[in-house]
DRENRO-247842 format. One record per residue: x, y, z of N, C-alpha, C in turn. Coordinates in steps of 0.02 Angstrom, whole numbers, padded with zeros to 5 digits, always signed. Atoms other than C-alpha are relative to their C-alpha. Layout:
<atoms>
XYZXYZXYZ
...
</atoms>
This chain:
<atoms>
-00057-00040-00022+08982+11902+05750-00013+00026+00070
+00008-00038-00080+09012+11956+05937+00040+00054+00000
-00015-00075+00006+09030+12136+05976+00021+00026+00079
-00026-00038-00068+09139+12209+06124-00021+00062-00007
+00018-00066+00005+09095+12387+06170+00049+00011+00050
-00052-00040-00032+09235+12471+06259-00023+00076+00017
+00025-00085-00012+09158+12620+06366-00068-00009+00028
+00065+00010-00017+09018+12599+06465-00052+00076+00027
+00027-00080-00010+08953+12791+06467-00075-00022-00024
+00045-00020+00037+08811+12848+06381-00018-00028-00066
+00009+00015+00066+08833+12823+06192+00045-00091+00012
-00057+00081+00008+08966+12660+06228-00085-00056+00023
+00086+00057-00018+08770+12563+06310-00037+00016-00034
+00034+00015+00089+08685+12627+06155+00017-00011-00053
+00000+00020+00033+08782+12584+06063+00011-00091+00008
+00034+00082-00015+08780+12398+06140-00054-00011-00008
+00068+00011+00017+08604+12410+06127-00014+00000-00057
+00009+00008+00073+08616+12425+05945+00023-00063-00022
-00072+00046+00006+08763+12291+05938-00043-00070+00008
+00046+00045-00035+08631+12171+06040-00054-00025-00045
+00069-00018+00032+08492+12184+05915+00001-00077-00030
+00028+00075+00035+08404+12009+05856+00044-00053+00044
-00035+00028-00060+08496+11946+06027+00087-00039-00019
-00066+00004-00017+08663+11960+05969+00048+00002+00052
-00042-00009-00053+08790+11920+06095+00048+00074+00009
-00024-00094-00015+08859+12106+06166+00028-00010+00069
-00031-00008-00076+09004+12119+06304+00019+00072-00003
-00002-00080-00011+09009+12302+06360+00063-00008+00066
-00048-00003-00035+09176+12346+06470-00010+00066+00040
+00024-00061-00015+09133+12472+06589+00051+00021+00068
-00053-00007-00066+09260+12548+06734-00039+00015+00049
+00022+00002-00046+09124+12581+06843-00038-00081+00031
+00031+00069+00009+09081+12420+06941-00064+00015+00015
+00072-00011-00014+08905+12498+06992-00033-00007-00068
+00049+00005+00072+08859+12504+06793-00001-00065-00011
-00011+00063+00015+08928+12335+06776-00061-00048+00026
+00044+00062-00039+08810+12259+06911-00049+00022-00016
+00068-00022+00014+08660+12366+06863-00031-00012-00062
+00007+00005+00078+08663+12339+06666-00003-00102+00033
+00019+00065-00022+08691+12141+06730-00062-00008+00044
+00061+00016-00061+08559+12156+06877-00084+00018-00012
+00090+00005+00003+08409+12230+06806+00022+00024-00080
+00007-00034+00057+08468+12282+06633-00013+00072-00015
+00039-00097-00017+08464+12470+06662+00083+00027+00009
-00046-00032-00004+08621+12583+06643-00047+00070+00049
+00034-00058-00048+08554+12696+06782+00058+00064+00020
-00076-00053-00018+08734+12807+06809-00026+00033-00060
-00029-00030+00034+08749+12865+06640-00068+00012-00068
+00023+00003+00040+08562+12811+06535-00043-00025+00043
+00048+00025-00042+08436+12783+06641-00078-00002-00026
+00092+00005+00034+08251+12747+06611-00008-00037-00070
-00011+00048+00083+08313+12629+06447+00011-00078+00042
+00017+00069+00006+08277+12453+06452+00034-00036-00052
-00063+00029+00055+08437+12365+06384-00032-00063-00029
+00010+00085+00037+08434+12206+06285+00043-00049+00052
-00051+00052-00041+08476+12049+06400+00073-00044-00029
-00061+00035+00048+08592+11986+06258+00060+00053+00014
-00068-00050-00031+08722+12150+06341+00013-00030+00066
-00034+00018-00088+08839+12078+06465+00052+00053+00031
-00055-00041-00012+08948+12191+06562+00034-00017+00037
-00037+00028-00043+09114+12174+06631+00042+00071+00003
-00071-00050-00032+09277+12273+06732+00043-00038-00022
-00074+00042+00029+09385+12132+06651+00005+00008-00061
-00005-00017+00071+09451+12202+06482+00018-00068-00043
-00005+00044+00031+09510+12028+06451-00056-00052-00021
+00073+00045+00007+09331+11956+06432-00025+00022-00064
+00021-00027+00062+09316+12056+06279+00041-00039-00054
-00024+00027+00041+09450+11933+06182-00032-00041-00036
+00032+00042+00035+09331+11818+06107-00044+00042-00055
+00008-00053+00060+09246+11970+06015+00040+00000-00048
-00029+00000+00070+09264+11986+05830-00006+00070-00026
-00007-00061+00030+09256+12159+05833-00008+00062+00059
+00020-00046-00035+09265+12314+05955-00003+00056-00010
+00018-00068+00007+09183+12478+05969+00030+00026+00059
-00051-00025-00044+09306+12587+06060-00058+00056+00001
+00062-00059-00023+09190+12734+06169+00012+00021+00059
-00030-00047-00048+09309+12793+06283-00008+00084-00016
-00028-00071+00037+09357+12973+06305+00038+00022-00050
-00060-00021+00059+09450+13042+06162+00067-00005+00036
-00042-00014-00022+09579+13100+06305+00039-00078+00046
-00025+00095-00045+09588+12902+06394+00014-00048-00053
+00019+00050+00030+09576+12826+06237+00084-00045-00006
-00067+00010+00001+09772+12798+06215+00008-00078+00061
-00027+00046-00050+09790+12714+06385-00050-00023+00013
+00034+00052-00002+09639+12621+06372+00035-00060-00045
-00030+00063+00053+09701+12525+06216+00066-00028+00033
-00101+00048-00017+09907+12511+06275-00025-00036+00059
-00013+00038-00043+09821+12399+06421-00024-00057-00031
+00030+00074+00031+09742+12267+06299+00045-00033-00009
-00030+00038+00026+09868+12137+06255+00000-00044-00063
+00002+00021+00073+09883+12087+06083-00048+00067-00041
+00024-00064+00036+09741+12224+06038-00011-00009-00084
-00006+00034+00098+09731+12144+05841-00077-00002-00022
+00057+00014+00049+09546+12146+05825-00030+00097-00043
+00027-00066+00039+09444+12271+05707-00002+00071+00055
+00011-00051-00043+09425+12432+05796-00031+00045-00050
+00038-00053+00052+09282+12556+05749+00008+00048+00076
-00018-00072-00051+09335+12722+05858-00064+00047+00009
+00066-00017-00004+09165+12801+05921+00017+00069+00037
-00006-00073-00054+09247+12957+06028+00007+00034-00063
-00005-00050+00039+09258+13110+05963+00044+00064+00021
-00033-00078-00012+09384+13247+05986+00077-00019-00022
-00091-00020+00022+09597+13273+05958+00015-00013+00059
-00044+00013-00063+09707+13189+06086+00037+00069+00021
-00020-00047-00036+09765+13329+06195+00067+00008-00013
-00074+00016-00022+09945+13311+06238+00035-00006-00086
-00065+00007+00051+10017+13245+06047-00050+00053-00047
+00037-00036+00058+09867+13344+05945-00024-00049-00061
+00007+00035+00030+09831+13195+05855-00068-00029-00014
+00046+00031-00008+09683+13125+05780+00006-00058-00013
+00004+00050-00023+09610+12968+05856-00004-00063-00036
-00017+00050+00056+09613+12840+05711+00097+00004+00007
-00071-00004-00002+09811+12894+05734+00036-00039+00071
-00011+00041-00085+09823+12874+05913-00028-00084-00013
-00003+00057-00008+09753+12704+05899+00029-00052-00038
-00039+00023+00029+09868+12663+05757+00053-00027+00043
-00045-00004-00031+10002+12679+05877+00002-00044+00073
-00003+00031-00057+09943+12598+06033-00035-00074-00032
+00032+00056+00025+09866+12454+05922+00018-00026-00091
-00016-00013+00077+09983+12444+05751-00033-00075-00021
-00007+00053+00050+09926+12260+05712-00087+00007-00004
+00081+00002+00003+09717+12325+05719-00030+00038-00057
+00056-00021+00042+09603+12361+05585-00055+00049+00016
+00028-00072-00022+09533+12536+05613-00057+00035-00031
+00071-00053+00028+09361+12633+05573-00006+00046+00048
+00043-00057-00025+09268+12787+05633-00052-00036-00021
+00070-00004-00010+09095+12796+05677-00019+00085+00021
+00028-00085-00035+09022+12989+05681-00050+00011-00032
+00053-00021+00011+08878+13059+05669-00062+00024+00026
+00067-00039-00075+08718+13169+05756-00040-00049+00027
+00033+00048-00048+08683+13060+05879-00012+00009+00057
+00030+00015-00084+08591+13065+06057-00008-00073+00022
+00012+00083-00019+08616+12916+06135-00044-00010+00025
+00065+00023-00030+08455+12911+06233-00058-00022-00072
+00044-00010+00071+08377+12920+06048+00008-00076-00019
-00023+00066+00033+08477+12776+05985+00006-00069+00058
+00047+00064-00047+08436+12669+06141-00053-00021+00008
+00086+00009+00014+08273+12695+06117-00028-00038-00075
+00010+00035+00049+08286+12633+05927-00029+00058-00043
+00020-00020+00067+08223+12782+05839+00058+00027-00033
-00030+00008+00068+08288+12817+05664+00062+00037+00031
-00051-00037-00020+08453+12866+05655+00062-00014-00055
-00074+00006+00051+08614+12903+05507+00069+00013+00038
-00059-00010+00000+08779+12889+05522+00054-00001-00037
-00086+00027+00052+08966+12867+05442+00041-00038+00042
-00039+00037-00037+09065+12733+05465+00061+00009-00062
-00063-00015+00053+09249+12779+05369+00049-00065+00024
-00072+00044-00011+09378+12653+05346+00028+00011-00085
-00068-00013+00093+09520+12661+05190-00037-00075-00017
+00000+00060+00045+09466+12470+05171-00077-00031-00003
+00089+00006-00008+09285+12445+05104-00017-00057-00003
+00039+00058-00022+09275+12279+05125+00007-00022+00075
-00004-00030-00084+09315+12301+05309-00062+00051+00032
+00049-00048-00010+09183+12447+05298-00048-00061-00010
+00044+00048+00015+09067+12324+05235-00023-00042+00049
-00011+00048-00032+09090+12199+05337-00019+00031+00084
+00002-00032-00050+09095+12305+05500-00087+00016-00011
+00073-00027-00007+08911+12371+05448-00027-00051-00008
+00052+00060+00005+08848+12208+05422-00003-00053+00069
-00003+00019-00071+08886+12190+05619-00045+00028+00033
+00027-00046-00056+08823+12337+05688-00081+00024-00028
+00038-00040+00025+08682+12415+05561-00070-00032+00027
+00053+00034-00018+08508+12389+05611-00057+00056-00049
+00049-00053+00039+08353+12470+05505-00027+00087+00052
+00007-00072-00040+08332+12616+05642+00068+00030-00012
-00066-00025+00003+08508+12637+05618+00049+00001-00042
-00011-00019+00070+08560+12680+05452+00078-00008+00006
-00055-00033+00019+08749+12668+05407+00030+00022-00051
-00040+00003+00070+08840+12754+05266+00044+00004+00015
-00078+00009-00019+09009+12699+05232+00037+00068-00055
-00052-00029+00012+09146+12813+05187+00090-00012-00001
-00054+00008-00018+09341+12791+05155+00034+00080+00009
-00009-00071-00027+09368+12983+05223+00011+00007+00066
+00003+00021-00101+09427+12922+05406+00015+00070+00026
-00028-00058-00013+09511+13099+05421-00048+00049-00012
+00031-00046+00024+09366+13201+05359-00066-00029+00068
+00034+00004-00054+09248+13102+05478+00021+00000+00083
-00038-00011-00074+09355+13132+05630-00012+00064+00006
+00001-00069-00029+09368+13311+05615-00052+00030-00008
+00102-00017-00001+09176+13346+05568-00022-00004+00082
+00011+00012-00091+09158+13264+05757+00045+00026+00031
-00037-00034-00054+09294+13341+05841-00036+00063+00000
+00048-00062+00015+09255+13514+05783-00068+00029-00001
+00085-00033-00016+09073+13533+05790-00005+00005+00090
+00006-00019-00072+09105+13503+05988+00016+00063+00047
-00012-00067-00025+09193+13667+06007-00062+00030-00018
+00028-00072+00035+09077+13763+05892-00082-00012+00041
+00083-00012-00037+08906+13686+06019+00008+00009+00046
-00030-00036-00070+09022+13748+06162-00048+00085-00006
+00015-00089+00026+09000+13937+06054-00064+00003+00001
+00068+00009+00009+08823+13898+06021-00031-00004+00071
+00024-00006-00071+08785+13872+06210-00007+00053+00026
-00032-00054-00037+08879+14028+06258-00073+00056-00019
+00051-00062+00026+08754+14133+06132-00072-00038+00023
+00094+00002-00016+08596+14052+06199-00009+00007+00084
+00020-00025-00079+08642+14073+06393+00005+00069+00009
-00004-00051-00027+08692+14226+06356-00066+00055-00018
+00068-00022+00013+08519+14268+06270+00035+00033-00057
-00026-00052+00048+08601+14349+06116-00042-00001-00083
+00020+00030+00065+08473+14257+05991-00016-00033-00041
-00007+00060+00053+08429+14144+05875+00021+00024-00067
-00047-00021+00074+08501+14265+05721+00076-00006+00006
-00069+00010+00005+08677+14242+05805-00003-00061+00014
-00006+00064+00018+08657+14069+05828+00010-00030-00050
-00012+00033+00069+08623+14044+05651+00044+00049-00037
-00090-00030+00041+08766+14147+05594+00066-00042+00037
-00064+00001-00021+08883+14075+05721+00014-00084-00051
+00004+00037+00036+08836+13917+05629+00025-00018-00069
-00022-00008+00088+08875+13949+05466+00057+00027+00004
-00082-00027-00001+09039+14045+05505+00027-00068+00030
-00014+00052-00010+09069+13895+05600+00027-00066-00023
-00029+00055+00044+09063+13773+05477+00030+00022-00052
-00049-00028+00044+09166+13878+05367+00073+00002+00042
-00086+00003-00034+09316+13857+05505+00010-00082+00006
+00004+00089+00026+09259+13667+05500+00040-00013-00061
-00028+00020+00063+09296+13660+05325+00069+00015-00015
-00058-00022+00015+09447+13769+05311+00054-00062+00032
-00068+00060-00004+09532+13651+05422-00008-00059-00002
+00016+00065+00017+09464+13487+05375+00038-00009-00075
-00028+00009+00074+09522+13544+05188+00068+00001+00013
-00075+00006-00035+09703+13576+05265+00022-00063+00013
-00014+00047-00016+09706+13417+05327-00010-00048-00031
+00024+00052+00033+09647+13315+05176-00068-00018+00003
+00101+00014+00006+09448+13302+05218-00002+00033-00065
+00027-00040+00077+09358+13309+05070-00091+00021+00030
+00061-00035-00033+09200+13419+05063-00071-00012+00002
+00041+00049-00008+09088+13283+05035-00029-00002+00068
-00026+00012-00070+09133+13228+05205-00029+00072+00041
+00009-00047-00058+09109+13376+05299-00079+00037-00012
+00067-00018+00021+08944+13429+05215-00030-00050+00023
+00040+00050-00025+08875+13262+05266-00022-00021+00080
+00023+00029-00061+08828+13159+05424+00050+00034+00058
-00049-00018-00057+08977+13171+05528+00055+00066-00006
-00017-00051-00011+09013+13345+05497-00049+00077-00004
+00061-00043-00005+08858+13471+05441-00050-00037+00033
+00067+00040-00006+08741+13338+05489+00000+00012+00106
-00048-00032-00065+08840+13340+05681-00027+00048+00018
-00025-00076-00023+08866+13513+05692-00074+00029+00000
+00102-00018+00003+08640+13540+05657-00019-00015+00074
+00007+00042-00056+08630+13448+05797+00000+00041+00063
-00045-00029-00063+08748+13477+05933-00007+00064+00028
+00002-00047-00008+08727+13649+05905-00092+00040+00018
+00057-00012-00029+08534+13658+05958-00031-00028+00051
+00023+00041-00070+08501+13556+06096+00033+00006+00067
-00042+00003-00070+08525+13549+06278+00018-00085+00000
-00046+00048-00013+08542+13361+06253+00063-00022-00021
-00062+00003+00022+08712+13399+06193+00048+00040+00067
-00050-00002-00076+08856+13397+06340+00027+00077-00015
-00036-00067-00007+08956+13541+06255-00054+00062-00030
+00065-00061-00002+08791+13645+06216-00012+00023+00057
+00050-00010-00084+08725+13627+06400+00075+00033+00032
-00048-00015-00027+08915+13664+06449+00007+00099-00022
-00016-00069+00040+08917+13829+06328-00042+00028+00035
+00048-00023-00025+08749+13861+06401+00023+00032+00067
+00000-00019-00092+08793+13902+06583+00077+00035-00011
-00044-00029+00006+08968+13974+06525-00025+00059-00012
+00039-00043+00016+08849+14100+06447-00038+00041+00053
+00022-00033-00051+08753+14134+06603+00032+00016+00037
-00052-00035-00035+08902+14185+06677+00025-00062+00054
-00068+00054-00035+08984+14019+06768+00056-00006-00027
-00080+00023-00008+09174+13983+06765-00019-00063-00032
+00006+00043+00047+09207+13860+06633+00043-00050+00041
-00026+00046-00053+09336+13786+06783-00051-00039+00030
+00060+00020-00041+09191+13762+06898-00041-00043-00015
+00074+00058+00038+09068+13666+06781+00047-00063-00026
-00021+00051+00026+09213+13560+06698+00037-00022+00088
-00020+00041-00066+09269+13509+06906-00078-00026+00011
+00052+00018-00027+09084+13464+06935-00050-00052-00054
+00051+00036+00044+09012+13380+06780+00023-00061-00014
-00007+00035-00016+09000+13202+06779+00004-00036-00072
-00015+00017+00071+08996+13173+06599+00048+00046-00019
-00073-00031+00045+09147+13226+06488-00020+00034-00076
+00006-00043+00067+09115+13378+06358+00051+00001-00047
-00086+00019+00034+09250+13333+06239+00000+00053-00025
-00052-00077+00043+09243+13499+06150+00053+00058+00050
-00042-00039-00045+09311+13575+06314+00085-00025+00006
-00077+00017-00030+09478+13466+06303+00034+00015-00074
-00022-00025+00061+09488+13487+06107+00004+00071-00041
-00022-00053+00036+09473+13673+06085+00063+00027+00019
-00056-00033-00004+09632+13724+06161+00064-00048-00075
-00061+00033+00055+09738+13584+06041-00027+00030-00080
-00005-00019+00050+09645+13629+05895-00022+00068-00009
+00000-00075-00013+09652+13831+05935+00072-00013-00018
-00055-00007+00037+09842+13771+05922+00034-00025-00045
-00010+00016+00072+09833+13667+05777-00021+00049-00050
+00025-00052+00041+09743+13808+05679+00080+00038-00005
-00073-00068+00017+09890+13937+05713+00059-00028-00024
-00060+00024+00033+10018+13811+05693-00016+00009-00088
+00017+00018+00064+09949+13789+05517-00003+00045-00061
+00031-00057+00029+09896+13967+05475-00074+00003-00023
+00096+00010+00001+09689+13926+05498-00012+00049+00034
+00044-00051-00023+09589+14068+05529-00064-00052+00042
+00056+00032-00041+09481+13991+05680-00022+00050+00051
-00006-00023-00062+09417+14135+05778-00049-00011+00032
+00050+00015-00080+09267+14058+05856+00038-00039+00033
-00021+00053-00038+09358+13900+05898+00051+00036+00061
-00058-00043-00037+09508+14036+05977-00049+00026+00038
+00045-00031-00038+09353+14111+06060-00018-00029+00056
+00015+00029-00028+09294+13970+06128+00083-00036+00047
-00054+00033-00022+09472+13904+06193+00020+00047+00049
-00003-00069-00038+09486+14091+06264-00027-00022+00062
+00046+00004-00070+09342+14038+06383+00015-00056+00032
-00005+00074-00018+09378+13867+06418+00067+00006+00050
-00063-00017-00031+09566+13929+06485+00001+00046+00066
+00003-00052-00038+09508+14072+06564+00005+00058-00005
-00045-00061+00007+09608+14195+06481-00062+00058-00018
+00018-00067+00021+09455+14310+06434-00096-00033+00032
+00080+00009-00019+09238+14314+06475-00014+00015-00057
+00058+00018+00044+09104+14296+06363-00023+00074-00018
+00011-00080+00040+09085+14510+06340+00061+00020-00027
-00078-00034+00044+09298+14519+06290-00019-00059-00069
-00011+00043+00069+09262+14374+06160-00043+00013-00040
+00057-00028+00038+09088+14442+06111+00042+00072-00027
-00036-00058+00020+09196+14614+06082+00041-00017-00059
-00051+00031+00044+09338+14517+05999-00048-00025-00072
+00003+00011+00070+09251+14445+05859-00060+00033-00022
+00037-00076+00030+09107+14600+05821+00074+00035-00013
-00037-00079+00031+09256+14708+05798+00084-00042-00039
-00043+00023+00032+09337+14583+05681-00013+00019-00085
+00015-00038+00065+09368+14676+05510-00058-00024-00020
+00067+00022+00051+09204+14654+05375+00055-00034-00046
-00024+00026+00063+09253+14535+05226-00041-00026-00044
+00045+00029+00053+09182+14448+05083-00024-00055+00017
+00001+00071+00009+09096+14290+05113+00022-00060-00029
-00023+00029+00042+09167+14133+05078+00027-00072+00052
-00055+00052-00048+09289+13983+05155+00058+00027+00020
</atoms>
């Protein structure tokens, strides 16, 4: 089976490097032509993954039509491009396993939806799960979820991509593994905020756990089951994301915390923190809904502008006491 990768970032060339494995043929589509010629010229994603030593079986191209002979593509755009990446493919009919992570901006939609729409005749999965792509270019161990409604499609899809460092479990919970990954990106925004701002490692691990109690509330709203959100691509995620600087919207929370403008860092950073474009839609999917989300509203607070990191630290300390629970 040959494997397109759509997205030549970070995770989109590890996950070609997985795709590649036992010198499977791997065409990676990348919009920069400097990655294109560098991943071709010495095998080295030096923009976006540097110091990894690709597999020569990854070819990369700027022509999306070079990816038609693929029998299967891993979509690893932005959540927010992903739309008008797909409506430029023509025909667009092969499998699609969706690797971004966050809620289209503009309709509020999640991305298994959106690519319903810009691709109705394609066969659709998710892929989520705590992943560092420098980790998983490198080959050590690593779980994930791959959700599709049709498990012999799931099947079939992991018997493309899976490699023994790279564990997959399948799931038909496409909606429960979408919002595990959207959502944990706000809540390692919040998690940044409390470690630049020095506030702790006891509010870290509370913001955590309240956290994934606003995870769940609205994953269960939306049909996730709690399987799903306890697992890989939603507690498993959210462990993650939420302790490391090699996480985009951690390192982003981080320096929001030390007191930078959340404008300022998202005009200057060269990688894309997707929880910064998904907490304002799902701050107003929550209210539309009646979801109690007040970190995610916390974090959407800062991201907008409308308040600093001592009115939101105020705002939710002097939010009534209640009982524990969901």
């Amino acid at each position: 089976m040959k494997v397109g990768v759509i997205g030549g970032g970070a995770w989109g060339t590890a996950l070609a490097q997985v795709a590649s494995a036992d010198g499977r043929e791997t065409i990676l589509w990348a919009l920069e032509p400097e990655v294109v010629d560098a991943i071709n010229g010495r095998h080295e994603n030096r923009s976006f993954l540097p110091g990894i030593a690709l597999s020569p079986a990854i070819r990369a191209t700027a022509d999306l039509s070079e990816l038609d002979p693929c029998d299967v593509w891993l979509v690893v755009t932005p959540a927010q491009h992903m739309r008008a990446v797909l409506e430029r493919i023509p025909g667009c009919d092969k499998p699609l396993v969706l690797c971004a992570k966050g809620i289209e901006e503009k309709r509020g939609q999640l991305l298994h939806d959106v690519a319903k729409e810009a691709c109705p005749g394609a066969e659709i999965a998710v892929l989520s799960g705590p992943t560092f792509a420098h980790e998983v270019a490198k080959g050590l161990p690593t779980a994930v979820t791959l959700a599709a409604e049709d498990r012999q499609l799931a099947e079939r899809l992991r018997a493309s991509i899976a490699v023994p460092t790279f564990r997959i479990y399948l799931s038909d919970d496409v909606a429960g593994a979408e919002i595990g990954g959207a959502v944990k990106n706000v809540l390692a925004i919040a998690c940044g905020v409390v470690e630049g701002k020095g506030l702790g490692q006891n509010a870290r691990a509370a913001l955590v756990a309240r956290g994934f109690a606003e995870m769940t509330r609205f994953g269960l709203a939306l049909g996730a089951r709690p399987e799903t959100l306890t697992g890989l691509s939603g507690l498993g995620d959210l462990v993650l994301t939420c302790s490391s600087t090699s996480s985009r919207n951690y390192s982003l929370g981080r320096r929001i915390g030390e007191g930078r403008s959340a404008a300022e860092l998202l005009s200057d950073r060269k990688t894309i923190a997707e929880g910064a474009f998904t907490a304002p839609v799902l701050a107003r999917l929550a209210r539309e809904k009646g979801i109690d989300m007040p970190v995610v509203d916390a974090v959407d607070a800062l991201i907008s502008g409308r308040a600093n990191v001592d009115q939101v630290l105020e705002a939710l300390l002097s939010r009534p006491l209640k009982s524990e629970g969901i």
